[in-house]
N, CA, C and O atoms as a GROMACS GRO file, in nm:
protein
  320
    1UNK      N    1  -7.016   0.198   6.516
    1UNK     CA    2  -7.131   0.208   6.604
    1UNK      C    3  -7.260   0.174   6.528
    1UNK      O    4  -7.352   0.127   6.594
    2UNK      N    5  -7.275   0.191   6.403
    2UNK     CA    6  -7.369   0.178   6.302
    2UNK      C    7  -7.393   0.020   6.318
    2UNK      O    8  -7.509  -0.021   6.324
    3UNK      N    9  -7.272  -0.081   6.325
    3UNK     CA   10  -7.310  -0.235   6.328
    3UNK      C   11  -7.399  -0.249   6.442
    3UNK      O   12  -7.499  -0.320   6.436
    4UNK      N   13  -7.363  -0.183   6.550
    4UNK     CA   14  -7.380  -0.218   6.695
    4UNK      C   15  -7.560  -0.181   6.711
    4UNK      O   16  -7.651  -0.228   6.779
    5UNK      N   17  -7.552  -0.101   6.636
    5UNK     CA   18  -7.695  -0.062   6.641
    5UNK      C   19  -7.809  -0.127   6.581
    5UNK      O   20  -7.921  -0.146   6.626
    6UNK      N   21  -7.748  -0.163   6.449
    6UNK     CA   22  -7.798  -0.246   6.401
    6UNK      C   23  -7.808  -0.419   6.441
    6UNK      O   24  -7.884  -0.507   6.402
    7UNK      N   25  -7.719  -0.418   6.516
    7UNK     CA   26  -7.777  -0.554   6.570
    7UNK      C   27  -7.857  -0.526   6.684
    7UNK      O   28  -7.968  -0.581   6.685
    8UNK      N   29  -7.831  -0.464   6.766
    8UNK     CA   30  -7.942  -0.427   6.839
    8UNK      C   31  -8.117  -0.398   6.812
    8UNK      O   32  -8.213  -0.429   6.883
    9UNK      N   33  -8.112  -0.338   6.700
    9UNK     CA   34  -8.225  -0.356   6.640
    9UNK      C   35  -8.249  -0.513   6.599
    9UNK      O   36  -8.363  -0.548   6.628
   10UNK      N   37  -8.190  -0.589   6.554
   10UNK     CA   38  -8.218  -0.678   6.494
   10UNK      C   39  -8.268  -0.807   6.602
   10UNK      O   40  -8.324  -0.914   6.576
   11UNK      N   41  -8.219  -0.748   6.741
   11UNK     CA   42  -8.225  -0.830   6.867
   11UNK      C   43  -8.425  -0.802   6.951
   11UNK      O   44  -8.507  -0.852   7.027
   12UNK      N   45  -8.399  -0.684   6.860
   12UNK     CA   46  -8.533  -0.663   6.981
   12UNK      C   47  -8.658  -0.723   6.881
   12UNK      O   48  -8.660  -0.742   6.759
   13UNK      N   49  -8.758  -0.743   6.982
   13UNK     CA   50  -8.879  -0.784   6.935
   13UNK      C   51  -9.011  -0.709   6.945
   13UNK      O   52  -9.040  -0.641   7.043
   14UNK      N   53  -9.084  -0.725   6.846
   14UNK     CA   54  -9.214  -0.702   6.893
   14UNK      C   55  -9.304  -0.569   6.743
   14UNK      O   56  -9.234  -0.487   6.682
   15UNK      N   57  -9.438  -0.583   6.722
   15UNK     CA   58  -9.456  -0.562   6.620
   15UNK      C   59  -9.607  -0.462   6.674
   15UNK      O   60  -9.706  -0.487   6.743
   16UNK      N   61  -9.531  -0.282   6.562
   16UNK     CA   62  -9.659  -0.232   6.557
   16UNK      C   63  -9.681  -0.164   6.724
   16UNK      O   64  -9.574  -0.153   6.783
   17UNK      N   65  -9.765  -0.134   6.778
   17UNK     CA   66  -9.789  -0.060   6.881
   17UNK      C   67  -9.738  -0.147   7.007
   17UNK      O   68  -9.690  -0.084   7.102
   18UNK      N   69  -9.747  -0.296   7.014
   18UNK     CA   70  -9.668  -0.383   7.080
   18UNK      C   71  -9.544  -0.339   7.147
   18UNK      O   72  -9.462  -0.285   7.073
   19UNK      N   73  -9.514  -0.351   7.268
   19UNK     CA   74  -9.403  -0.283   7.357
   19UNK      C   75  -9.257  -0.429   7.271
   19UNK      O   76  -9.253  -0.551   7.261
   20UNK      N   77  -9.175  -0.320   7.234
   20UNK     CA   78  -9.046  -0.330   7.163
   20UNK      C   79  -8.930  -0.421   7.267
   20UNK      O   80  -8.868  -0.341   7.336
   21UNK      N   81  -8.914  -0.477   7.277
   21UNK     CA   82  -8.812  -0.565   7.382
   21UNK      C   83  -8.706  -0.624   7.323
   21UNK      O   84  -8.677  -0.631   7.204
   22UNK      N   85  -8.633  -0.678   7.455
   22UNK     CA   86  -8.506  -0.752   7.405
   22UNK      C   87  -8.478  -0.898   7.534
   22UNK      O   88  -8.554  -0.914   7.630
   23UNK      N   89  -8.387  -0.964   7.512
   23UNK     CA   90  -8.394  -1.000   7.662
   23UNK      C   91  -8.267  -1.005   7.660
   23UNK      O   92  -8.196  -1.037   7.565
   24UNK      N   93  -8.227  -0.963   7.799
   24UNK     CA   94  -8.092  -0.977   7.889
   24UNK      C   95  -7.989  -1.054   7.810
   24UNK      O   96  -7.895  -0.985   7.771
   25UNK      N   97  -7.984  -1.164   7.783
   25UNK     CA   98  -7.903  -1.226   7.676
   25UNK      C   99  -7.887  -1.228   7.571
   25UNK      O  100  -7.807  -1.314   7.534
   26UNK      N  101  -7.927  -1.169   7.500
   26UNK     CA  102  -7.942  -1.078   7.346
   26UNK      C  103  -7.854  -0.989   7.354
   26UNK      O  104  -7.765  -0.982   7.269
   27UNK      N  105  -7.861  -0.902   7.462
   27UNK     CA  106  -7.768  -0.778   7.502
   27UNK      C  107  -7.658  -0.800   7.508
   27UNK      O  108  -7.563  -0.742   7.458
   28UNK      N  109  -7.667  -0.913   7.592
   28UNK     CA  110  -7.500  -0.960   7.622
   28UNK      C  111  -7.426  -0.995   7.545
   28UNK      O  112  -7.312  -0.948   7.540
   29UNK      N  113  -7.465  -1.076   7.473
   29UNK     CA  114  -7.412  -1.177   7.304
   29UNK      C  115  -7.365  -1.058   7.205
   29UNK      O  116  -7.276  -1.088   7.126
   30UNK      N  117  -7.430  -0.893   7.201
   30UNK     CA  118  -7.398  -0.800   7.127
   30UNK      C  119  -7.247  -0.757   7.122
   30UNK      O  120  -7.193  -0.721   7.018
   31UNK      N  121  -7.177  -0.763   7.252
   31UNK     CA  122  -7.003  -0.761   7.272
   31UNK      C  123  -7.058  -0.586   7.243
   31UNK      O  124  -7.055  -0.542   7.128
   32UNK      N  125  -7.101  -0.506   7.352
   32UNK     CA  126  -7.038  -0.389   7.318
   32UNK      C  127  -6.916  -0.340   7.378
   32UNK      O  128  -6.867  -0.358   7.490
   33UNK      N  129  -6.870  -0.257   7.253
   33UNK     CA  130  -6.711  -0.212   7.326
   33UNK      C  131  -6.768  -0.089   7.426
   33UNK      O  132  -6.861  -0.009   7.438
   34UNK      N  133  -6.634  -0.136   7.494
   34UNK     CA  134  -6.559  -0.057   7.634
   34UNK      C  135  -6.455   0.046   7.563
   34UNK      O  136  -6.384   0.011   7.469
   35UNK      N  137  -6.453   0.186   7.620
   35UNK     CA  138  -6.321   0.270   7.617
   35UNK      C  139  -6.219   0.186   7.682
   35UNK      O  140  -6.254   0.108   7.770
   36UNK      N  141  -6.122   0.192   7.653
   36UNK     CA  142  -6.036   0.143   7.727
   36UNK      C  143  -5.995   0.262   7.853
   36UNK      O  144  -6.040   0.376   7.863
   37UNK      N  145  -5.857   0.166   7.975
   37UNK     CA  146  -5.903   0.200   8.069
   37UNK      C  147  -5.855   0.360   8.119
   37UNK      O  148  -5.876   0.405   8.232
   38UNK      N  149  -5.798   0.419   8.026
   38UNK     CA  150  -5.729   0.496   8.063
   38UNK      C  151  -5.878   0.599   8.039
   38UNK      O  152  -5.951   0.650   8.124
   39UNK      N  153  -5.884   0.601   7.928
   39UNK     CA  154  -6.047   0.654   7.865
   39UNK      C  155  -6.110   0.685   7.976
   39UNK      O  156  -6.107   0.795   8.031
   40UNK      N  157  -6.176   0.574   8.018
   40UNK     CA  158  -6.252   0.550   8.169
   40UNK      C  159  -6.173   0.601   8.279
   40UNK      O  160  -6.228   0.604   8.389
   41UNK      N  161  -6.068   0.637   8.271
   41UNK     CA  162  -6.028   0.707   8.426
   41UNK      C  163  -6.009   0.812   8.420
   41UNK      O  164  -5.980   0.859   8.530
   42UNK      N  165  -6.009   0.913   8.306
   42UNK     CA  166  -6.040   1.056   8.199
   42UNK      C  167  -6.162   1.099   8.259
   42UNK      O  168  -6.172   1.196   8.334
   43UNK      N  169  -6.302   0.985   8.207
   43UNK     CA  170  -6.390   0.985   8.216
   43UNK      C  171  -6.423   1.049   8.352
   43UNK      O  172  -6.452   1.164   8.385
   44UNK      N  173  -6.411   0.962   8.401
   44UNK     CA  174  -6.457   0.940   8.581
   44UNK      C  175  -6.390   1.052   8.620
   44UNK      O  176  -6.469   1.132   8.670
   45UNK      N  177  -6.254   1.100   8.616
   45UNK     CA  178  -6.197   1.245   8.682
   45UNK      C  179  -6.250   1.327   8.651
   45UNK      O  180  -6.248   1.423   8.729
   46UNK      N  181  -6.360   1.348   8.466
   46UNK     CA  182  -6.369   1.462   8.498
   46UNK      C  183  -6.548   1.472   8.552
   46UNK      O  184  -6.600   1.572   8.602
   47UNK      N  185  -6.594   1.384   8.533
   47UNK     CA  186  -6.717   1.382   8.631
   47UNK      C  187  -6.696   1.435   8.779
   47UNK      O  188  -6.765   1.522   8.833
   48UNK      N  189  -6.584   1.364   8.836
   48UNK     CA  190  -6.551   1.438   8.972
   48UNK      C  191  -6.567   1.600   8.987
   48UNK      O  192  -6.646   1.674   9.046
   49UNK      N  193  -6.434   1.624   8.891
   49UNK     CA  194  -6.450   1.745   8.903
   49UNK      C  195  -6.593   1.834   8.810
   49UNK      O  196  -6.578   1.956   8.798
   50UNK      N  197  -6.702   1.782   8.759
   50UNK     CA  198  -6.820   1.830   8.742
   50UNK      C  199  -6.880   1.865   8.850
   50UNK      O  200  -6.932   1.974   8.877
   51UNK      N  201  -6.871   1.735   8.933
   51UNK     CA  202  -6.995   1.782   9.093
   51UNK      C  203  -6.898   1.819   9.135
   51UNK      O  204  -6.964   1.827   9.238
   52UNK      N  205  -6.778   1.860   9.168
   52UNK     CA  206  -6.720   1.971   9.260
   52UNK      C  207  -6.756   2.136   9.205
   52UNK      O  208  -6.788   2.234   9.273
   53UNK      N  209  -6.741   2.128   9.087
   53UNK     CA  210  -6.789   2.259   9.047
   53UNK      C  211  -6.944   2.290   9.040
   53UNK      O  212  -6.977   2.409   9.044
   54UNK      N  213  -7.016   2.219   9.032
   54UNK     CA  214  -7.119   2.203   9.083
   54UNK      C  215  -7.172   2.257   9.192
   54UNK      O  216  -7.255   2.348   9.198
   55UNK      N  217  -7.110   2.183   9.298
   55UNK     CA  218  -7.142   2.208   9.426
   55UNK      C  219  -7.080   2.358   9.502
   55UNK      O  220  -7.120   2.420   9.601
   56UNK      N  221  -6.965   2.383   9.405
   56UNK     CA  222  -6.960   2.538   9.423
   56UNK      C  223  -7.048   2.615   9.384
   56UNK      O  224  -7.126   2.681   9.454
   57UNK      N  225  -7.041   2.611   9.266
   57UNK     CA  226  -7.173   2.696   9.198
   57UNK      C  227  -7.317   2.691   9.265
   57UNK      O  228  -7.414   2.766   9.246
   58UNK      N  229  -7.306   2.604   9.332
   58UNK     CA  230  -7.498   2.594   9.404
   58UNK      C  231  -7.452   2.656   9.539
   58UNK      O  232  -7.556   2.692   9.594
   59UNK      N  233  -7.331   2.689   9.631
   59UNK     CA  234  -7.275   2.738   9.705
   59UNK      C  235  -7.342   2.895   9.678
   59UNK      O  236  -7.436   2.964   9.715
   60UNK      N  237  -7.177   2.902   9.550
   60UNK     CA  238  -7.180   3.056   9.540
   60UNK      C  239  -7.297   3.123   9.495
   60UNK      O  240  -7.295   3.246   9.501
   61UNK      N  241  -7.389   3.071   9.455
   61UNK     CA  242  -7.537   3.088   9.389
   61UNK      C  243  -7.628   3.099   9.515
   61UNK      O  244  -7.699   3.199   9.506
   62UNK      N  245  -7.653   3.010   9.660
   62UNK     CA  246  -7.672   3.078   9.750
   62UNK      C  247  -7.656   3.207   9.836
   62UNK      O  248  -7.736   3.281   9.894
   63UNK      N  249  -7.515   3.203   9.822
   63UNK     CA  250  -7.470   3.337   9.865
   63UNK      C  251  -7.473   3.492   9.815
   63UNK      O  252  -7.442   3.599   9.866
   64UNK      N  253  -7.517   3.456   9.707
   64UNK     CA  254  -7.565   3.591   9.607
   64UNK      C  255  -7.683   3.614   9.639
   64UNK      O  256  -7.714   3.733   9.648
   65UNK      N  257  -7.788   3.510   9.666
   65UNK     CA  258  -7.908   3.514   9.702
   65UNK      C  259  -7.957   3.582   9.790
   65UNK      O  260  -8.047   3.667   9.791
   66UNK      N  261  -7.867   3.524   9.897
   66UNK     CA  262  -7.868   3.599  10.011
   66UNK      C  263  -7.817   3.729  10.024
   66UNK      O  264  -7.834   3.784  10.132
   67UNK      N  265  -7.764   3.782   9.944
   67UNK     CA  266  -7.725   3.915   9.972
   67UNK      C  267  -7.778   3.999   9.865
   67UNK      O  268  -7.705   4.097   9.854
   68UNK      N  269  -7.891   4.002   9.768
   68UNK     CA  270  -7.952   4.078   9.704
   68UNK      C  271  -8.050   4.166   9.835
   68UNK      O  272  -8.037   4.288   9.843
   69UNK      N  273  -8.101   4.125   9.888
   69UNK     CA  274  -8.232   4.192   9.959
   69UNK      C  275  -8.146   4.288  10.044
   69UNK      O  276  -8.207   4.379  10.099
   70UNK      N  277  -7.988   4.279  10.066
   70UNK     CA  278  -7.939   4.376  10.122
   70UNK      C  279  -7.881   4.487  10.013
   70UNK      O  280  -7.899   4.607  10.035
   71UNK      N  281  -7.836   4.459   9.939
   71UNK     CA  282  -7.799   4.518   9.805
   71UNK      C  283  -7.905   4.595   9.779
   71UNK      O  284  -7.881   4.715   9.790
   72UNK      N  285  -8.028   4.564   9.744
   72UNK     CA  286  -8.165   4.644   9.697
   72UNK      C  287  -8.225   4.749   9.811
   72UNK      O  288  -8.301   4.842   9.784
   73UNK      N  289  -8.176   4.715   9.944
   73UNK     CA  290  -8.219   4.779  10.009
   73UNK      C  291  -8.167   4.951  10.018
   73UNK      O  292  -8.220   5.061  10.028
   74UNK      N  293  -7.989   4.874  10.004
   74UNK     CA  294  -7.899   4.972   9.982
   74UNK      C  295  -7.928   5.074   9.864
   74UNK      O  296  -7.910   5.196   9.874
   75UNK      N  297  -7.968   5.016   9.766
   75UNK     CA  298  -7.943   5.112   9.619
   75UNK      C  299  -8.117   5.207   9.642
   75UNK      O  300  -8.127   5.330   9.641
   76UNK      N  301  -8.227   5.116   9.660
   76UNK     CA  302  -8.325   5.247   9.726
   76UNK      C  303  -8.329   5.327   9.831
   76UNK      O  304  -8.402   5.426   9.832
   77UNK      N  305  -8.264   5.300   9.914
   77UNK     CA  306  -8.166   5.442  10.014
   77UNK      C  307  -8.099   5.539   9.952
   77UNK      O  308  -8.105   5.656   9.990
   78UNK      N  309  -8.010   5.488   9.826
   78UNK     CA  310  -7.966   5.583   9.778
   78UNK      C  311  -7.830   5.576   9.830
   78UNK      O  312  -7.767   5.675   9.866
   79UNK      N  313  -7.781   5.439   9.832
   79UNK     CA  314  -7.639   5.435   9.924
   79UNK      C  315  -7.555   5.334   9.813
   79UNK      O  316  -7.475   5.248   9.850
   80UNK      N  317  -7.575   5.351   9.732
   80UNK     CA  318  -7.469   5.296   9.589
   80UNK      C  319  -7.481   5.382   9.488
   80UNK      O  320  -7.419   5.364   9.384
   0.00000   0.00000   0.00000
């Protein structure tokens, strides 16, 4: 990864406070590697299952929400 970087640096331009660039075909000519495909379908499953757990957690995280102001109401009654 150290080569890769280094050519990348070696691709971009520009000097001193000057905005640092590259162009589109510089990038391309670099050949960066790919995981192969199995890698990438590892990858991608477990992203899936990130936003599914995700989307529970922002679920079950509503529903707690909602039930504190009954909870608090309960415990200054004196009913827990």
């Amino acid at each position: 990864m150290a080569d890769l970087s280094t050519r990348l640096k070696d691709a971009i331009c520009g000097i001193g406070g000057r905005l640092e660039r590259t162009r589109p075909e510089q990038v391309l000519k670099l050949g960066i590697p790919m995981p192969d495909i199995e890698m990438q379908w590892k990858a991608a499953s477990l992203l899936q299952r990130m936003e599914v757990t995700k989307r529970l957690r922002s679920h079950s995280e509503r529903e707690l929400m909602a039930l504190i102001p009954s909870v608090l109401d309960r415990a200054f009654r004196g009913e827990l």
